[in-house]
LOTIBA-71439 format. One record per residue: y, z, x of N, C-alpha, C, CB in turn; residue in one letter; residue number from 1. Coordinates in nm, 2 decimals. Glycine has a CB too. Layout:
N
     n.c2     n.c3     n.c1    ca.c2    ca.c3    ca.c1     c.c2     c.c3     c.c1    cb.c2    cb.c3    cb.c1   r     k
        Y        Z        X        Y        Z        X        Y        Z        X        Y        Z        X   A   NUM
...
END
This chain:
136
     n.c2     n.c3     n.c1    ca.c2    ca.c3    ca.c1     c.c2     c.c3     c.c1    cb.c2    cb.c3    cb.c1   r     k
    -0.12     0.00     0.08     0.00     0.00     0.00     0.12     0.00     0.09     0.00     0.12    -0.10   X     1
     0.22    -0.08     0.06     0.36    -0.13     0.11     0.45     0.00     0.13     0.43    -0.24     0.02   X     2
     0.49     0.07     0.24     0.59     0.19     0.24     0.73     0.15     0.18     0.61     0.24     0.41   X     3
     0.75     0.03     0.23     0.90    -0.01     0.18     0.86    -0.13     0.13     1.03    -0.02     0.28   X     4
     0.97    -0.22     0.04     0.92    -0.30    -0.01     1.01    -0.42     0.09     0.93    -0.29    -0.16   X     5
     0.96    -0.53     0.13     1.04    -0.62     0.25     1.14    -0.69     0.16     0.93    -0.75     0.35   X     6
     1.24    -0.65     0.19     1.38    -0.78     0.08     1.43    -0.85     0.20     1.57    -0.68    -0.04   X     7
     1.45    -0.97     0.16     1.55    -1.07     0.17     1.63    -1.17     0.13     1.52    -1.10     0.21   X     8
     1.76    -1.12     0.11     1.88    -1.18     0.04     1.96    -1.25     0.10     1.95    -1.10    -0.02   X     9
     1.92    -1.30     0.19     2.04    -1.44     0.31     2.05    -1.49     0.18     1.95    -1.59     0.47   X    10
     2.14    -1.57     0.12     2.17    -1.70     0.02     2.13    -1.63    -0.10     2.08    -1.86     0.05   X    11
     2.08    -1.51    -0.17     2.07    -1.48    -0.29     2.18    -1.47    -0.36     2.02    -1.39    -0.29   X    12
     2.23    -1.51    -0.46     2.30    -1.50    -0.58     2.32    -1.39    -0.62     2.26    -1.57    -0.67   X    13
     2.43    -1.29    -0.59     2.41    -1.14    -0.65     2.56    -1.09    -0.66     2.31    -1.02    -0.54   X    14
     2.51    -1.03    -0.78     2.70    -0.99    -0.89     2.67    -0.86    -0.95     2.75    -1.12    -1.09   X    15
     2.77    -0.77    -0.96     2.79    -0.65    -0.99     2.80    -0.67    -1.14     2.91    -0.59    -0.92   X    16
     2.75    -0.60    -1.22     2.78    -0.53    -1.37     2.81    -0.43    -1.41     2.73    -0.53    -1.44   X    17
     2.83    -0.38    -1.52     2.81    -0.26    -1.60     2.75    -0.21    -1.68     2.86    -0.25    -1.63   X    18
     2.66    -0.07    -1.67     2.54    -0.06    -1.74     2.58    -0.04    -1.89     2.46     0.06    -1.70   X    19
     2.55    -0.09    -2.03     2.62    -0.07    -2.10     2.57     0.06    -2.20     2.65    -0.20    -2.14   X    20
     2.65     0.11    -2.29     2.67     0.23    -2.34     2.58     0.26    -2.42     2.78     0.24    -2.40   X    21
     2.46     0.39    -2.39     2.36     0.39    -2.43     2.20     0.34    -2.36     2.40     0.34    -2.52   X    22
     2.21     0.30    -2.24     2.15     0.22    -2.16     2.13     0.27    -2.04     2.21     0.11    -2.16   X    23
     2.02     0.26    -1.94     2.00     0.23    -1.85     1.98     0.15    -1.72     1.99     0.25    -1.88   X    24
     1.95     0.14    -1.66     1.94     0.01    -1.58     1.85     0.05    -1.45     2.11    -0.04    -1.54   X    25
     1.72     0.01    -1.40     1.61     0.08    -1.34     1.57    -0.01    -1.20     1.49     0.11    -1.45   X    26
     1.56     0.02    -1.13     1.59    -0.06    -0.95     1.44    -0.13    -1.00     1.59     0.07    -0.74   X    27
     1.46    -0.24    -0.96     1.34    -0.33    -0.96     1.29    -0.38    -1.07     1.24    -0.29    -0.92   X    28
     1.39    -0.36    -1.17     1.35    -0.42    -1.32     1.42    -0.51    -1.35     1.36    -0.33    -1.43   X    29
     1.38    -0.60    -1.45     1.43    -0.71    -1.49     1.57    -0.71    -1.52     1.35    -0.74    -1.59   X    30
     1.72    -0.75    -1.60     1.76    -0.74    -1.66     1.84    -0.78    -1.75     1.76    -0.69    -1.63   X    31
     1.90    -0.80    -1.82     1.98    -0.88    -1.96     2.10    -0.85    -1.96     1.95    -0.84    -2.10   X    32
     2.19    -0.96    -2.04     2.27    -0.94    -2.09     2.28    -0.83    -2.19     2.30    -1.04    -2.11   X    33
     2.40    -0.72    -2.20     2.41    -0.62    -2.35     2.53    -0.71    -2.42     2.47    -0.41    -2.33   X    34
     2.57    -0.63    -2.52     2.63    -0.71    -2.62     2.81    -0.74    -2.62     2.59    -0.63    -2.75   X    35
     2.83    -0.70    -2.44     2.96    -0.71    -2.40     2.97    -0.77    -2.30     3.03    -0.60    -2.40   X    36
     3.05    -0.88    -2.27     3.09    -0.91    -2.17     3.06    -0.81    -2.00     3.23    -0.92    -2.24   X    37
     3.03    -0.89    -1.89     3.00    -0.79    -1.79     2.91    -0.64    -1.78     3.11    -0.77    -1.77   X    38
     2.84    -0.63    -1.91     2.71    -0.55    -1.93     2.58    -0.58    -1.95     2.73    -0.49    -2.03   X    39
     2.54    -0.51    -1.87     2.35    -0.54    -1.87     2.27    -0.41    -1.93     2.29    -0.57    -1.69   X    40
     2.14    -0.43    -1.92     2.03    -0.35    -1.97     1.90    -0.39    -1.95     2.04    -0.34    -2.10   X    41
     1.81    -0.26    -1.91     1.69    -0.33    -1.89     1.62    -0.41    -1.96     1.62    -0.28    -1.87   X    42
     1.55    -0.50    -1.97     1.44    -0.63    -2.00     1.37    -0.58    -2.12     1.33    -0.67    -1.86   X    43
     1.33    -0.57    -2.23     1.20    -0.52    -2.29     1.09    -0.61    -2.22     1.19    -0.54    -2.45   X    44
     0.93    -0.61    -2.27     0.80    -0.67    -2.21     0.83    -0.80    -2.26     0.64    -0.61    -2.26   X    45
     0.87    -0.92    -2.18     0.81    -1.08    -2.20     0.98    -1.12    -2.21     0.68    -1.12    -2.37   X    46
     1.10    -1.00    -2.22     1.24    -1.09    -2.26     1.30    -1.14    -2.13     1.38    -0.98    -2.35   X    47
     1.34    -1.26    -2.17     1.44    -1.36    -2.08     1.54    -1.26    -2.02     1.54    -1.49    -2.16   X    48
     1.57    -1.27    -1.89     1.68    -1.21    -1.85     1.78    -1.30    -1.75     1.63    -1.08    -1.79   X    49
     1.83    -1.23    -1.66     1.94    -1.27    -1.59     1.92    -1.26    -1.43     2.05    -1.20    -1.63   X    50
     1.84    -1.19    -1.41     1.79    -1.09    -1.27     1.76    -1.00    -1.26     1.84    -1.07    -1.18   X    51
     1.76    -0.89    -1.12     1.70    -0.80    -1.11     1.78    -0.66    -1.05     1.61    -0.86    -1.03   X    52
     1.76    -0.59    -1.08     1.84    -0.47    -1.06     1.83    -0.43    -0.92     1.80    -0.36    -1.14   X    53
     1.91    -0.41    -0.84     1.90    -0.36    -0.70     1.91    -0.20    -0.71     2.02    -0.42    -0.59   X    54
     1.91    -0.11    -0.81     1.92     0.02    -0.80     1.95     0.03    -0.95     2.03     0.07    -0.69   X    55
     1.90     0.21    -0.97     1.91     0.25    -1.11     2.05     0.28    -1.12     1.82     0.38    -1.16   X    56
     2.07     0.30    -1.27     2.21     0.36    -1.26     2.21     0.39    -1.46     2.35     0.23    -1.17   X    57
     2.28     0.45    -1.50     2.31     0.46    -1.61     2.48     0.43    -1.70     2.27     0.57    -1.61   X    58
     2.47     0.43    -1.82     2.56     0.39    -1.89     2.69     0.41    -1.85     2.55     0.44    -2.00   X    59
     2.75     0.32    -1.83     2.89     0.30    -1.78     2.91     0.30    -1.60     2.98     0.44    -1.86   X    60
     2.80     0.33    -1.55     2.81     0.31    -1.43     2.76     0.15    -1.38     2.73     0.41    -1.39   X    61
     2.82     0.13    -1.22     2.80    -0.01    -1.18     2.66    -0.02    -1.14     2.88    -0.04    -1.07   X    62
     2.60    -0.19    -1.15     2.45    -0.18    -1.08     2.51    -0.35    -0.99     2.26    -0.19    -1.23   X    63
     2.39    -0.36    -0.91     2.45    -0.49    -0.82     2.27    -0.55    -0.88     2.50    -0.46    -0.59   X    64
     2.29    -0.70    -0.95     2.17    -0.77    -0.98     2.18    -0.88    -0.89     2.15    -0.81    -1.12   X    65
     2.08    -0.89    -0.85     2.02    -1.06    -0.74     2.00    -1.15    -0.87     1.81    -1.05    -0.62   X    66
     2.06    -1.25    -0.93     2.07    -1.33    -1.01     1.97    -1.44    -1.01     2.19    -1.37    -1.01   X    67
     1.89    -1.50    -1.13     1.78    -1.56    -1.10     1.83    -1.73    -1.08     1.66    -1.53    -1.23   X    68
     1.88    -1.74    -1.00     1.95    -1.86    -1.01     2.01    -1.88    -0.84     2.08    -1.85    -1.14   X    69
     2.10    -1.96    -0.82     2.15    -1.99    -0.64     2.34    -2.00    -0.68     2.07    -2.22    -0.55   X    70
     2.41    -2.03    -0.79     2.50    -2.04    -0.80     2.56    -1.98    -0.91     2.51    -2.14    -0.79   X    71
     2.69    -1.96    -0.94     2.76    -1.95    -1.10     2.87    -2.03    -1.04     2.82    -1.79    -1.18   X    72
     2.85    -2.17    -1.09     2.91    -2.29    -1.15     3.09    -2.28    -1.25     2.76    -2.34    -1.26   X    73
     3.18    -2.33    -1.21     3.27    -2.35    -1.34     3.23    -2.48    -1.43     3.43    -2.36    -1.29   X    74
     3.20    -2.46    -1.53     3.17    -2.56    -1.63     3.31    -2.55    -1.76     2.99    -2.51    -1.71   X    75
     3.29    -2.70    -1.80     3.35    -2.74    -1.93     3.26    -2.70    -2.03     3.37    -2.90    -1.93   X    76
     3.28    -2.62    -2.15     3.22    -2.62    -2.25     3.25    -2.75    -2.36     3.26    -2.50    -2.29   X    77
     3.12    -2.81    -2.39     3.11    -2.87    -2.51     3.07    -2.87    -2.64     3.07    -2.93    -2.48   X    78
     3.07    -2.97    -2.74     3.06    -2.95    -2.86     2.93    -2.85    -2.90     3.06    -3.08    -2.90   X    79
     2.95    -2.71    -2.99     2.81    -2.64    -2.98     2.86    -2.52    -2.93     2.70    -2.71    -2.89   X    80
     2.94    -2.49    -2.82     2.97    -2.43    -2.76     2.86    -2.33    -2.65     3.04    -2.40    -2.84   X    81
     2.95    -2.25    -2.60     2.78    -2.14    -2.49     2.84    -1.99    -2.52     2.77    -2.18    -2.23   X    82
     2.69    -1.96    -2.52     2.66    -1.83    -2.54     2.64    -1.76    -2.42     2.55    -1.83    -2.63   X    83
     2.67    -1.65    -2.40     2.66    -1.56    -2.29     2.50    -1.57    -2.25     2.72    -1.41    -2.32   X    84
     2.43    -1.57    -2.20     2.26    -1.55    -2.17     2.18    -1.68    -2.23     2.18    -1.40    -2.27   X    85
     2.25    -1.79    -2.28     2.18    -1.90    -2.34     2.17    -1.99    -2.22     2.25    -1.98    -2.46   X    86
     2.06    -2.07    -2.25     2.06    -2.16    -2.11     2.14    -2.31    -2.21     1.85    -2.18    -2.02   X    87
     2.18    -2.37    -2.13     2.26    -2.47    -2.14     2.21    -2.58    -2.09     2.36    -2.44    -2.09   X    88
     2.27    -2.69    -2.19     2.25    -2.85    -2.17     2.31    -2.93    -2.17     2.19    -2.90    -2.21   X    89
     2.34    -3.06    -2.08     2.45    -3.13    -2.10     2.47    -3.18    -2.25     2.45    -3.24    -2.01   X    90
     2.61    -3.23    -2.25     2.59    -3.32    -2.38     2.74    -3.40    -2.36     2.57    -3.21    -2.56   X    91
     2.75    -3.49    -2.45     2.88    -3.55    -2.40     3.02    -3.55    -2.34     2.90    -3.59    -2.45   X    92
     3.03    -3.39    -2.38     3.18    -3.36    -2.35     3.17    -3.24    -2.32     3.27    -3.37    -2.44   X    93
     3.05    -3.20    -2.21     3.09    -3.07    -2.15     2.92    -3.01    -2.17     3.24    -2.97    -2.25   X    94
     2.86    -2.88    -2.17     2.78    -2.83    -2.15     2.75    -2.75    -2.32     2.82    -2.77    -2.03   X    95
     2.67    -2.71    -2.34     2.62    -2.67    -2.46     2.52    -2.53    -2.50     2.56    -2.77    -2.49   X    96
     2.49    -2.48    -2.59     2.36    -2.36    -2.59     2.21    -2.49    -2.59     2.38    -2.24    -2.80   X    97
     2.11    -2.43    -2.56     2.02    -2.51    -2.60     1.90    -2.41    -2.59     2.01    -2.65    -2.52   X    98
     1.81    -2.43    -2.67     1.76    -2.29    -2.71     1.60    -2.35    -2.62     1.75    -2.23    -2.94   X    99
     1.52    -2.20    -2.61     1.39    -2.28    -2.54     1.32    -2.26    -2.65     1.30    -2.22    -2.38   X   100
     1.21    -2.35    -2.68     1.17    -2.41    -2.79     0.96    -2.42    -2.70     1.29    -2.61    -2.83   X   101
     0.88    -2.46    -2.86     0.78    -2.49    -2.79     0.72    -2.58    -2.85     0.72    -2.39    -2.74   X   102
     0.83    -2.73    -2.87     0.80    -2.84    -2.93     0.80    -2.94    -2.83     0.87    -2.87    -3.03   X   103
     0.82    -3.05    -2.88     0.72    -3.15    -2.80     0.85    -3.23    -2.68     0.63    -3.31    -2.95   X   104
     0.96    -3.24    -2.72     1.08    -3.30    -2.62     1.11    -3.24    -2.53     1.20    -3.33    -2.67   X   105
     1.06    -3.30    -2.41     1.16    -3.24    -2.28     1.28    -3.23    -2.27     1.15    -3.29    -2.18   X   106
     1.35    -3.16    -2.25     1.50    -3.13    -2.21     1.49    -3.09    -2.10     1.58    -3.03    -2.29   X   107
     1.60    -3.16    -1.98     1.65    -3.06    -1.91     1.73    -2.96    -1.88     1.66    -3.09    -1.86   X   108
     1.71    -2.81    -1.86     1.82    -2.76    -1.85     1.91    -2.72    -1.78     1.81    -2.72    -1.87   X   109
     2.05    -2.71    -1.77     2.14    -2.70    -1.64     2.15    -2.59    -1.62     2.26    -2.74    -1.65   X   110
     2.08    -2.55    -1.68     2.18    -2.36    -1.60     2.11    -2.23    -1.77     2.52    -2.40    -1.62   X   111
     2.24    -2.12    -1.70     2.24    -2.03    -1.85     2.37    -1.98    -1.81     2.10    -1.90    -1.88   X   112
     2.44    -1.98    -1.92     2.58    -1.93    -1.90     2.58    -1.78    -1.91     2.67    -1.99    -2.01   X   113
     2.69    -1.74    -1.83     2.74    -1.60    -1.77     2.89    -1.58    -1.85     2.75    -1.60    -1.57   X   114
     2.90    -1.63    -1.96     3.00    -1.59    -2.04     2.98    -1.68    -2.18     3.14    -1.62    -1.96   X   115
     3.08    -1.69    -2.30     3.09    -1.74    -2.42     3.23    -1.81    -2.41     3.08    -1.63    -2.54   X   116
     3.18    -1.92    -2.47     3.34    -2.02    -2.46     3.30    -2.12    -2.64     3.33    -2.19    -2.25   X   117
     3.40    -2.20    -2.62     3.38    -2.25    -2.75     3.42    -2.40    -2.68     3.48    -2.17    -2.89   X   118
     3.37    -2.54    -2.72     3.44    -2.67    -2.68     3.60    -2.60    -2.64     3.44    -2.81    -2.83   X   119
     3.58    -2.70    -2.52     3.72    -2.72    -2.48     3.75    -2.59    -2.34     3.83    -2.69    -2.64   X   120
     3.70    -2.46    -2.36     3.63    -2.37    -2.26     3.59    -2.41    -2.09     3.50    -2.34    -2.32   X   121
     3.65    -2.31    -2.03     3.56    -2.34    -1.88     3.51    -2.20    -1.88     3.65    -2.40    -1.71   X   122
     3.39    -2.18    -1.83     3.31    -2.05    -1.81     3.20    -2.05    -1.69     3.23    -2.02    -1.95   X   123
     3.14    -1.96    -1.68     3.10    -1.95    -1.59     2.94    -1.98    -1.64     3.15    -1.83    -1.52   X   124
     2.88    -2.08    -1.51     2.70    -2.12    -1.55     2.62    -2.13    -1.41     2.67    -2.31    -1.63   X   125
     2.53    -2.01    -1.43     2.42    -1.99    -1.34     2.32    -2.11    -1.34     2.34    -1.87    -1.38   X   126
     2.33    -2.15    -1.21     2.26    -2.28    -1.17     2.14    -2.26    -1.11     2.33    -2.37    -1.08   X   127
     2.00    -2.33    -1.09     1.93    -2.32    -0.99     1.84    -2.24    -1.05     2.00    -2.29    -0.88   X   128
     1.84    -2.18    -1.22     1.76    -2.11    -1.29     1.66    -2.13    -1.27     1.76    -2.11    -1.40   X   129
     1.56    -2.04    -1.29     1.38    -2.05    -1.30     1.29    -2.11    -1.39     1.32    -1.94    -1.32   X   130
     1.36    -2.14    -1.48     1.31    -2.23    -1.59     1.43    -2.34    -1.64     1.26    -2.15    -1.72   X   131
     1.40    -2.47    -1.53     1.46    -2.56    -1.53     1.41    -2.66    -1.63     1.47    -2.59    -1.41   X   132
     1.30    -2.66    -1.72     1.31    -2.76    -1.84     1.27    -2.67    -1.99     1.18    -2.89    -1.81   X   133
     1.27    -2.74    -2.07     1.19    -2.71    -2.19     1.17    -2.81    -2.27     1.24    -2.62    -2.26   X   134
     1.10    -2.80    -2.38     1.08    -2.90    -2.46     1.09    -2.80    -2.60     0.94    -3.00    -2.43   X   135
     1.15    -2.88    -2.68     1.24    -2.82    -2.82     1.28    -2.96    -2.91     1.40    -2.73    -2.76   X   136
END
């Protein structure tokens, strides 16, 4: 069994948040968007998240996550608009929500946005995600 666990973060993607109110946040656990802007929370079993917690911390305190992704992108929001934790897909005039599905059309996906905008919006989109397609 491993005394320490070996990390390496040269080029990792990693952003500070806020645990949000009511919540925890647990070193080595998954973790999510909460229901505010710049707040996270741990993962339930099988939920999509954002990354990974570098240390515990509780409500209202800061945590630093290694993001599952290589970038946060400035994007144009397009028709449809983006949802904070949605992953996103092009579409003619800017970027979009696009939900993961488990039907038959491939989509590619660009990213998952790190904020909410509406057409016309620039926000911020995690690139380089772990689940770069779906079909929906």
């Amino acid at each position: 069994m491993a005394t320490k666990a070996k990390v390496k973060l040269g080029g990792a993607c990693i952003d500070t948040f806020t645990v949000a109110a009511g919540q925890i946040v647990t070193e080595g656990f998954r973790v999510k968007f909460a229901s505010a802007d710049g707040e996270v929370q741990n993962c339930g079993a099988g939920e999509d998240g954002i990354g990974v917690a570098q240390s515990s911390a509780t409500a209202g305190q800061k945590v630093t996550v290694v993001l599952e992704g290589v970038a946060v992108v400035k994007v144009k929001v397009g028709t449809g608009g983006a949802s904070r934790g949605a992953y996103a897909l092009p579409v003619a005039n800017g970027f979009a929500d696009q939900a993961i599905a488990d039907g038959t059309t491939p989509r590619r996906l660009a990213g998952k946005f790190m904020q909410t905008g509406v057409a016309g919006d620039s926000v911020g989109m995690l690139i380089g995600i772990s689940t770069p397609m779906s079909t929906a």
